[in-house]
C-alpha angles and dihedrals in degrees: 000000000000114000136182105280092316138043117248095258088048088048099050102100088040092056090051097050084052094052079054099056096044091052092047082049092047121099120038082338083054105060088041099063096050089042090059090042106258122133143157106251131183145180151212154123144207141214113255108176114138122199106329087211142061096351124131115254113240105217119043084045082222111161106229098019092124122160120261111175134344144255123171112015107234108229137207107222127185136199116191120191130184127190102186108275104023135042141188126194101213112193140188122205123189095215134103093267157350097245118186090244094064094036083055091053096047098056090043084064102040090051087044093054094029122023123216091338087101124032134161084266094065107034132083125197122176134154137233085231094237116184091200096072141089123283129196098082098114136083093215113105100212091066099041089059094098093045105049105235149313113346115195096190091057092044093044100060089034096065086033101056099043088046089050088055101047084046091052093052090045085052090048099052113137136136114299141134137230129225130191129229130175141192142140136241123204105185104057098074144040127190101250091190105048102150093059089050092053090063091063121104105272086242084073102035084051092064081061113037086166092038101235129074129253107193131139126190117179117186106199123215123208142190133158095002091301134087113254096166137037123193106194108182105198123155113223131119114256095223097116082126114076125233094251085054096110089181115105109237149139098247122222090319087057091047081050087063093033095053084048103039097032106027111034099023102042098237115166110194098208099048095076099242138093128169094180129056120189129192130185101188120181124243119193095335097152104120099019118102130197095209092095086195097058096232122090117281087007128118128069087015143355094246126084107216091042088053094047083055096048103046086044089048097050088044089054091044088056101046095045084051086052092048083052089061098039127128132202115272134195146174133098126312114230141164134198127185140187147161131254133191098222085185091055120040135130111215115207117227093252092075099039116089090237100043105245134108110276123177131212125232147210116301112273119174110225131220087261098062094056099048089053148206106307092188094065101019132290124256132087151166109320093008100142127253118238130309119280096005110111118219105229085195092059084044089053090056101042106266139290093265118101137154113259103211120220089248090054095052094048098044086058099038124170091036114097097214125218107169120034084204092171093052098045127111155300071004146333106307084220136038112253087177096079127160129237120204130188109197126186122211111179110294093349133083134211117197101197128212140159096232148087103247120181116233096261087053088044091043094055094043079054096055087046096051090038093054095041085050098050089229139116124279100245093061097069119076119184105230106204126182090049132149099335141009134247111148125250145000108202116172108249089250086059100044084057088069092055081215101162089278097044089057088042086059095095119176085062130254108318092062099107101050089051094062081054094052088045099039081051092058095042098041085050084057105045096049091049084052089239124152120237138219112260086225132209111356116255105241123248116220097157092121089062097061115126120190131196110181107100116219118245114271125218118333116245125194131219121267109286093351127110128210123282089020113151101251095182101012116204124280106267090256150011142199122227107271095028120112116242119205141195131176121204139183106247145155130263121288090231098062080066126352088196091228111196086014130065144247093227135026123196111217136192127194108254130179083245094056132264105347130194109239091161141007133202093256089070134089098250091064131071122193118202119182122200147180132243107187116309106331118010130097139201128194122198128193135195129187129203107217119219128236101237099041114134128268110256147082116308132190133190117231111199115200129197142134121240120223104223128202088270104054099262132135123227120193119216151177144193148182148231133227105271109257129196122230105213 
């Protein structure tokens, strides 16, 4: 686990003295102190990979598209501020979602290490929405299809390692102060749904004469008169990587944060220590595309790594232009939750484009979502796996096929419904009990919800909170992919198309206007400092989870030949610029996915000793897994070599555990041929 400066035992005694300063702050002093900018801030950030092997991809929804190898490690990072009397944990996870599940898990632990200093009322968890990491975490059945089922591993790091961040920043906690920038960038996104945003009413179309929506919004952190943490709020899908990519990784959000916290900063994930601490969350992305081009893999280039560099540069360009416009901010820090029925909501007049009550329904997947976005890559949750091969996860459940009542297809007209997902059983397939959050930080709100909404839905939840609040615009962000996940917000305008958004919104037209309804009632409060009532209990079916992806059995070697053993060694020698490669025999990534380690270390001869210069993790290294016959794996590694290494002899170190006959894990390691770099 990488924290902020110290690890979280280290930490331990300064954490404390910081608790002790907030709660002799606290009070008048308190609200001073926030009023004049000052804040305790702290950092960190966590390791989330799952199995970097035969386990179904969240995101495309492709059957078969398992993972086989990593690029670039997905990472929880946390960012804790508190402003005297109150405090929030935001955190930022490189994954597909935020499920409920994990979201569940998070908050046990949390209760379990802190008490009642972080709740469900005053943390935030969303997610960049990357389509190159593990699935498997949730406990609704519709997104687990492709992947046949519950997978622990997937669920475990994630919870860990968003707990382990949210630990390191509590342990970081020290003075500091935040400042706002803001900016905009115009060539890192396309609509990808235009002709449902035509359909909107030109005052919103207006807001975005290019349809999408260029806005950038950096929150600052500051300690000890330097930066140590960068929010940057973007809206743009991080699908950069294409559905036949089998590598994990997070995607050109996750080379935004690499390119800050690495690059620029220096970061090295392995060493224990960070003192920056870099974050790219998403805003209303849900119909804005990062492929220019409109086709998978395509725009700016036709390759899919180089296009997951470019997009994440040029996220990363725009939001260090922003930070050199910042100002200093101040003002408390606050948080309020509570729970909706998006299945069951009556929707006054006010919010509906006729003026008359409308009501929402139970969640129904429409033709369009099936079909898929072809802009990013088709597939999605309950698409069906291939002809003639049975899912043994859909037969577990009863089957796919349920009764679609006359109500229910008229309650979600003019969707054309495949899949009644919130009547099928053993239970609803998706959660239609979801949370909503506003947080405060300083001068900036988040309005907080577990979908995908486009810019024209985030843009009207904006004005709602705005007005209720009595602030700017601009001071209001929609933070979607938080805290739980249930597919798309399209404005009812939009749902008429049935573009693929409009047939992922699932709880029918009048979805939208009822998160206004419900963000109105939540931001009045909020601004009148009432408390509100948590609302209907999200339901727990983590007891009904069926799973059908075996787990690997022993390892087995190749005749005559050991563990770790160099099956293709590197050429002698390389120039800068040129890729190295090595191949070993190794074990299989589940018997240990080396969380917060790695699965390669490059190596050059110092006078020192052998010394890491690069890790599989980072973006130089690629790690592809493979299979030889039943059992026995192979794990090759490349590394891109940069243009300014050193002069010198180099060497790979591969690193895995072997699971024996017994059930025992052995851990191993092995090493390349030396190699020059010229």
């Amino acid at each position: 686990m990488v924290v902020s400066r110290r690890t979280v035992l280290a930490g331990a005694a300064a954490g404390s003295a910081a608790l002790a300063a907030a709660a002799t702050l606290a009070g008048p002093g308190g609200s001073a102190r926030a009023a004049s900018g000052e804040y305790l801030i702290g950092v960190g950030l966590s390791d989330i990979t799952g199995p970097a092997a035969e386990c179904g991809m969240m995101g495309y929804s492709q059957f078969g598209q398992d993972t086989a190898g990593i690029h670039l490690r997905p990472r929880a990072r946390a960012y804790v501020i508190d402003s005297g009397d109150r405090r929030i944990a935001y955190v930022v996870a490189d994954n597909g979602m935020i499920f409920q599940s994990v979201h569940r898990g998070v908050m046990a632990e949390l209760a379990r290490r802190f008490g009642d200093r972080y709740t469900e009322q005053n943390v935030l968890l969303t997610s960049t929405h990357s389509h190159a990491t593990c699935g498997g975490s949730s406990h609704d059945y519709a997104y687990n299809l492709s992947i046949l089922g519950f997978q622990q591993q997937v669920y475990d790091a994630e919870v860990a390692g968003i707990v382990e961040a949210i630990a390191a920043a509590d342990a970081d906690l020290g003075p500091g102060s935040l400042e706002l920038g803001r900016g905009e960038l115009h060539d890192a996104s396309v609509n990808r749904s235009r002709i449902a945003f035509e359909r909107n009413p030109e005052a919103d179309k207006a807001h975005f004469p290019n349809a999408i929506d260029p806005a950038v919004t950096v929150l600052s952190l500051r300690k000890g008169g330097r930066q140590v943490g960068a929010i940057t709020w973007f809206a743009t899908h991080n699908t950069s990587m294409s559905n036949k990519n089998r590598l994990i990784s997070g995607d050109n959000k996750g080379y935004a944060s690499f390119a800050f916290e690495h690059d620029e900063h220096g970061v090295r994930y392995l060493d224990g220590a960070a003192d920056f601490v870099a974050a790219f969350p998403q805003t209303n992305s849900g119909d804005i595309s990062p492929n220019l081009n409109l086709r998978p893999t395509s725009g700016p280039t036709e390759d899919e790594f180089e296009n997951t560099r470019i997009i994440g540069e040029r996220q990363y360009h725009a939001g260090k232009a922003a930070l050199a416009s910042a100002r200093a901010i101040s003002g408390p820090v606050d948080a309020s939750l509570c729970y909706i029925d998006l299945a069951d909501i009556a929707v006054d007049g006010r919010w509906t484009p006729n003026g008359q009550p409308r009501h929402t329904a139970p969640a129904c997947a429409g033709v369009a979502l099936i079909a898929g976005s072809v802009e990013d890559g088709p597939g999605l949750p309950g698409v069906p796996i291939p002809e003639g091969v049975r899912n043994p996860f859909v037969d577990a459940l009863g089957g796919a096929n349920a009764p679609v009542p006359d109500w229910l297809a008229d309650a979600q007209a003019p969707k054309a419904i495949v899949a009644p997902l919130g009547l099928m059983p053993p239970a609803a397939w998706v959660p239609s009990v979801v949370p909503i959050q506003i947080v405060r930080i300083g001068e900036l709100y988040l309005a907080a919800g577990g979908g995908e909404f486009t810019i024209v839905s985030g843009l009207r939840i904006r004005r709602v909170v705005a007005e209720a609040l009595g602030v700017g615009l601009d001071q209001v962000l929609l933070q979607g992919y938080a805290n739980a996940y249930h597919e798309y917000v399209v404005t009812p305008e939009e749902y008429d198309a049935q573009q693929y958004e409009g047939g992922s919104t699932l709880y029918g037209r009048y979805t939208l206007p009822a998160y206004q309804q419900e963000f109105h009632r939540l931001a009045t409060a909020f601004a009148a400092r009432q408390t509100v009532p948590r609302g209907p209990a999200p339901r727990d079916v983590s007891a009904m989870q069926p799973s059908f992806v075996a787990a690997p059995g022993p390892d087995a070697a190749l005749p005559g030949v050991d563990f770790g053993a160099a099956l293709a060694q590197p050429a002698a020698s390389y120039a800068r610029g040129e890729q190295a490669s090595v191949e070993f025999l190794s074990a299989h990534p589940k018997h240990n996915t080396r969380r917060n380690g790695t699965f390669l270390e490059v190596q050059r001869d110092m006078p020192g000793g052998w010394t890491r210069v690069a890790n599989e993790g980072e973006w130089a290294v690629k790690f592809y897994w493979s299979r030889r016959g039943t059992d026995v794996s192979v794990a090759r590694f490349t590394w891109d070599i940069p243009a300014d290494a050193a002069p010198g002899r180099y060497r790979f170190q591969h690193f895995a555990d072997q699971l024996t006959a017994d059930g025992a894990l052995r851990p191993f390691t092995g090493y390349s041929n030396d190699f020059e770099v010229r």
